[in-house]
C-alpha positions as CSV (number, residue, x, y, z in Angstrom):
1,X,-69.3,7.2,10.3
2,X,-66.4,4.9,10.9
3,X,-68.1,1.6,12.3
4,X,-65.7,-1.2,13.5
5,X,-66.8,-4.8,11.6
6,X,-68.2,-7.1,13.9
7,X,-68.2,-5.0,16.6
8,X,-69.6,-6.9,18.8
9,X,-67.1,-9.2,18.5
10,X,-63.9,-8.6,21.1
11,X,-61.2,-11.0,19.1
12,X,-59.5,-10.5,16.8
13,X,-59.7,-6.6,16.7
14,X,-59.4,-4.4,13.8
15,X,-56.0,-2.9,15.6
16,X,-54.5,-6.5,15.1
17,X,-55.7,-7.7,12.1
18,X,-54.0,-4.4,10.8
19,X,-50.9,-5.2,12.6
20,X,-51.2,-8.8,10.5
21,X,-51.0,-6.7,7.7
22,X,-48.1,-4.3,8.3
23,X,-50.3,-1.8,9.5
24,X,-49.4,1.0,12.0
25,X,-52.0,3.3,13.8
26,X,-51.2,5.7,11.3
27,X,-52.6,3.4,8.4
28,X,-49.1,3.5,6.8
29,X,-47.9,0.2,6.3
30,X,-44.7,-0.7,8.2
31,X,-42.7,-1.7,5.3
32,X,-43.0,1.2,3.8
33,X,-42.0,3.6,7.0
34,X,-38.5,1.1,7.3
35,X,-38.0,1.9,3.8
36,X,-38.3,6.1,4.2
37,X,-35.8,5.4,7.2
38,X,-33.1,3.7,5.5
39,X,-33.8,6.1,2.4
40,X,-32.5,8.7,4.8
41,X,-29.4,7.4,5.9
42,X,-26.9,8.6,2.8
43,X,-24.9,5.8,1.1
44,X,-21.0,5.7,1.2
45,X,-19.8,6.8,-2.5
46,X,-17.7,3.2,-1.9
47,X,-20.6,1.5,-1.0
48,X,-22.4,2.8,-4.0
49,X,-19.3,1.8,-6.2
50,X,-19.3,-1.8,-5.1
51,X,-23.3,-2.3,-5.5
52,X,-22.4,-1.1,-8.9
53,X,-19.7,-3.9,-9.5
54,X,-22.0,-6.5,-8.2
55,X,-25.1,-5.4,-10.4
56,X,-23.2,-6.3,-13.4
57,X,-24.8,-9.0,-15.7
58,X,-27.3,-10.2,-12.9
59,X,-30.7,-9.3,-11.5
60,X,-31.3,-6.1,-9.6
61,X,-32.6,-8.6,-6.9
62,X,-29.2,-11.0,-7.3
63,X,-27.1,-7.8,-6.7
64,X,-28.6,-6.4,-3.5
65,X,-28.4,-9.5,-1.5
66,X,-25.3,-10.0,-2.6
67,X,-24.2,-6.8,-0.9
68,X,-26.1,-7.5,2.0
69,X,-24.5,-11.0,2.3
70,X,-21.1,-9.2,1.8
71,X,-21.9,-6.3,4.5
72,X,-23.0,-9.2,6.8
73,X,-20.2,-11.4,6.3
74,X,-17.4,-8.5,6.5
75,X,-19.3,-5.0,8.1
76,X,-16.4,-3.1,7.4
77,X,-14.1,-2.4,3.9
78,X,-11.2,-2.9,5.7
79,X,-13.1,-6.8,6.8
80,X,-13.3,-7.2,3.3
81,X,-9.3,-6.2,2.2
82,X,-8.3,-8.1,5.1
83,X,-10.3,-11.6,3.9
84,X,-9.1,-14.4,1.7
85,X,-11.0,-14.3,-2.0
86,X,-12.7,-17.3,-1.1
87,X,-14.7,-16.2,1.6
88,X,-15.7,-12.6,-0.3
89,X,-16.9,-14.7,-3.3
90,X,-18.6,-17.2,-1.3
91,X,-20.6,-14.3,0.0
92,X,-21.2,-12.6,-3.3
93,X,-21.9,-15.9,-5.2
94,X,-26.0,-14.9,-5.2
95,X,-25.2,-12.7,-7.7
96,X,-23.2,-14.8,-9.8
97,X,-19.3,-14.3,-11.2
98,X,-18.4,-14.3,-7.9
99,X,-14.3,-14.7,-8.6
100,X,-14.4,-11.8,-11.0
101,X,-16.4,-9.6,-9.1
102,X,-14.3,-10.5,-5.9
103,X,-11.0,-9.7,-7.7
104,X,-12.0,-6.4,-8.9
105,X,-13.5,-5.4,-5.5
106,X,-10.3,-6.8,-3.7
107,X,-8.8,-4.6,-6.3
108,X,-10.4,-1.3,-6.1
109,X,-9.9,-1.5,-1.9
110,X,-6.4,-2.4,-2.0
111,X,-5.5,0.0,-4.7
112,X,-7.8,2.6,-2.8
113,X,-5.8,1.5,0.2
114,X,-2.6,1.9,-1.4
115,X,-3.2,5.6,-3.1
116,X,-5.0,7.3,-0.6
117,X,-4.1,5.0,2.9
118,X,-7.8,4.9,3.9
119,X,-10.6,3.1,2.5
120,X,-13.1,6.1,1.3
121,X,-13.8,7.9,-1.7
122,X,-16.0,10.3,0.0
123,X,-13.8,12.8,-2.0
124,X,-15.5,12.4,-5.3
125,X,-18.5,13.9,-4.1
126,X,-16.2,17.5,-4.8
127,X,-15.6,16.7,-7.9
128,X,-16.8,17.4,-12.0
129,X,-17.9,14.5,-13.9
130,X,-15.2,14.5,-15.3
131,X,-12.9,14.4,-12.8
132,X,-14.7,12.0,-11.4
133,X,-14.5,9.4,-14.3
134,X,-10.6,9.9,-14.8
135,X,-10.6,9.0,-10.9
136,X,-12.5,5.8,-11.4
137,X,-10.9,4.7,-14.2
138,X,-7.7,4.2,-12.2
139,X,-9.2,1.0,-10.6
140,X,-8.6,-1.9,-12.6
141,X,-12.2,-3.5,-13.6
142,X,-14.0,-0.2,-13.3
143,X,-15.2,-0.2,-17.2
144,X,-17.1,3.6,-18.5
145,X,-20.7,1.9,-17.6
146,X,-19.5,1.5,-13.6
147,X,-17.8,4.9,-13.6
148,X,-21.0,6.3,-15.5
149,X,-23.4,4.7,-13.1
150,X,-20.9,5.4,-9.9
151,X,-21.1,9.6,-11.6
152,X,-25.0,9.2,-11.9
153,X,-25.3,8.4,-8.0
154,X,-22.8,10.1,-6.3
155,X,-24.7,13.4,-8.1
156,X,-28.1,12.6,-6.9
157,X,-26.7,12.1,-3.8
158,X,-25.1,16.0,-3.9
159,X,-27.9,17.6,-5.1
């Protein structure tokens, strides 16, 4: 028996004091349907990469605005290459050694840029785990923890 509290009552109704609390008609809460969505959508192996370079010696909270305020600031890699240090850091600075962590980003695109012409390592996903680390260790400030972190992602990602 699914009786309505204060039924009698017309406002507010149970439909919008559930909408209050993130509540669809479903009973899922709202928050967590966004989350299953963007779950979906597969990360770029270079988006994964730079997360990785921005979680160093910081919280987990710290890093992921500070990609968001990068991706917001500059939506594409190319946005980013193109910018003066400056303005990356400035948008990175949430999660702290902004200059460092702007340099070795400006680094790994332009070098990425210069071997390969195009801004994507999409091709990793092809390769052994060990291919994979020799590949990242070409990019200067890309230490064993980033490459081991970058190998860890890019195969859940595959499989």
């Amino acid at each position: 028996m699914n009786v309505e509290p204060y039924e009698t009552l017309s406002w507010p109704s149970t439909a919008f004091l559930k909408s209050l609390q993130g509540i669809n008609d479903n009973g899922v809460k709202v928050e967590e349907e966004e989350e299953e969505e963007e779950e979906e959508e597969e990360e770029s192996v270079l988006d994964g990469l730079v997360k990785t370079v921005l979680s160093q010696n910081t919280t987990e909270v710290n890093s992921q605005r500070a990609f968001l305020n990068l991706k917001s600031a500059f939506p594409t890699w190319e946005n980013v290459l193109a910018a003066e240090s400056k303005f990356v850091e400035n948008a990175i600075r949430c999660g702290g050694l902004a200059p460092t962590k702007a340099a070795c980003i400006r680094n790994l695109l332009s070098s990425l840029m210069e071997k390969k012409g195009r801004l994507c390592l999409e091709h990793l996903r092809d390769l052994s785990v060990a291919e994979i680390k020799a590949e990242l260790s070409h990019f200067k400030g890309i230490g064993a923890q980033d490459s081991n972190i970058s190998v860890n992602d890019i195969i859940m990602q595959v499989y």
